[in-house]
N, C-alpha and C positions, 0 to 999 in steps of 0.2 A: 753179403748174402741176404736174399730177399727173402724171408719166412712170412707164410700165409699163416695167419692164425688156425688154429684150429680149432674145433668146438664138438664137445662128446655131452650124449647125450644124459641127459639128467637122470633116467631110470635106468639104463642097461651101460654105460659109457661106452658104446659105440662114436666112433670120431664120423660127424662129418665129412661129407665128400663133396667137392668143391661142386657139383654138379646138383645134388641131393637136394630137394624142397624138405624144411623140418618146419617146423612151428617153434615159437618162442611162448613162453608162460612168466605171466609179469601179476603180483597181486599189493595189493595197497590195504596194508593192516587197519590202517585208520580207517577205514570203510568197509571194510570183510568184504573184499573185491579181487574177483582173480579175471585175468582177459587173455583170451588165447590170439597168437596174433600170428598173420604170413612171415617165411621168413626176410630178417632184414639185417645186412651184414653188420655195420652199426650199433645197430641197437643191442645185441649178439654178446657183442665185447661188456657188455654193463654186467655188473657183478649182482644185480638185484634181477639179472632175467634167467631163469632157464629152460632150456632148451627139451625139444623132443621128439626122435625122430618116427615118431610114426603116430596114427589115432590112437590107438590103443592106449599109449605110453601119456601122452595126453590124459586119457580119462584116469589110468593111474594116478599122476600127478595130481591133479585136479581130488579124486577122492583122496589121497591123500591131505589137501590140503582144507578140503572139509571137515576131516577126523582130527587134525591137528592145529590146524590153524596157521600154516607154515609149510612154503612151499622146499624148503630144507628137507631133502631126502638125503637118507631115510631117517637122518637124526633128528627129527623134530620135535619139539615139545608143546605143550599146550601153551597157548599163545600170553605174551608177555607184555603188558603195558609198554610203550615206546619214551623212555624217558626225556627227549625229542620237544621242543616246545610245539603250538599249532603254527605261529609264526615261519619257523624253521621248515617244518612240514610243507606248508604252501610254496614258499620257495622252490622247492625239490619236487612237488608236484606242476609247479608252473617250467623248471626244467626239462623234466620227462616229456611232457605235453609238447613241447617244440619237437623234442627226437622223434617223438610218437607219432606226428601229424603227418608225415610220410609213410606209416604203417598200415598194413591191412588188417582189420582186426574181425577174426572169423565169429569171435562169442565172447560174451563175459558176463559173471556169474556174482552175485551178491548174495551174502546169507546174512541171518542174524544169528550169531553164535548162542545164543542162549536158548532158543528153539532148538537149532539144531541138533545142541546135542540132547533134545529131551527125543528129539526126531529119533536119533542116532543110539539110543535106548528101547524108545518102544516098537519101532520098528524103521530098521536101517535101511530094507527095502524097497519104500518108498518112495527114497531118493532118488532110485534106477529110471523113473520115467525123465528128470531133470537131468540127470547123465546119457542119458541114451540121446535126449535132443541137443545135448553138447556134441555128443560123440557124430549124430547123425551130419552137424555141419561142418567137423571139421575131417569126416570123411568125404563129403560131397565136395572140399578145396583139394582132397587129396587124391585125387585119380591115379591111379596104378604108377604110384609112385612119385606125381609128380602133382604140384599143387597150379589148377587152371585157374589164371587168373581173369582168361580173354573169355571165360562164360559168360553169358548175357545177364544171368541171375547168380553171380557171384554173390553178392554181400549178403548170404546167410546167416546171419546172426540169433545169437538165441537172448529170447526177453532174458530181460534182469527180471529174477524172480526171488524174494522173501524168503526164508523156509523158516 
């Protein structure tokens, strides 16, 4: 018997439809780095990506993973040194990198967590212009359900910005 994987989504667990464009969400602790990427069946199966089917649920995730530090929904905690050598680390980042190199990658987002949460104190709101220009490009991939790849100005990406 041939079973297709299946994959539900990281904020609502809604299951994929073999037809359905989702976005996948991949973040690298050792650099406060999250990147929103097209989807790619692949990459999909990795237990360090998850998935999400729609903008919205993206910007979700994403603020989530600013306030936490930890793309683990909803059980996340504030972020935890990787006991993990740099050696090790590279390795695993030089793997990723090969799977990766075949993906589209819509935006990716770096903070400095020690700002942030002074940000995420005196005023959380001002995040909203940095979320809204995530949100704006991985709604411009996502057209009425489906994510256009053959647009002539596809690779909208949003700077790497500090906070």
């Amino acid at each position: 018997m041939n079973q297709t994987p299946t994959h539900a989504c990281t904020i609502c667990g809604a299951e994929r439809m073999a037809e359905a464009d989702w976005f996948l969400i991949t973040e690298s602790r050792w650099e406060d780095r999250v990147k929103v990427l097209g989807w790619n069946d692949q990459l999909a199966m990795k237990p360090s990506i998850h998935t999400a089917c729609s903008p919205n649920h993206v910007r979700e995730l994403v603020v989530h993973w600013m306030t936490t530090g930890s793309l683990d929904y909803p059980f996340a905690t504030v972020v935890v040194p990787f006991p993990e050598s740099v050696q090790g680390h590279k390795l695993l980042q030089q793997r990723n990198d090969i799977v990766m190199a075949n993906v589209h990658q819509i935006g990716e987002l770096a903070v400095h967590r020690e700002s942030l949460h002074r940000v995420l104190n005196d005023n959380p709101q001002s995040l909203n212009v940095i979320l809204d220009e995530l949100l704006y490009a991985v709604r411009r991939e996502w057209k009425n359900g489906t994510v256009n790849y053959e647009e002539e100005n596809r690779m909208v990406c949003v700077p790497t910005r500090a906070v």
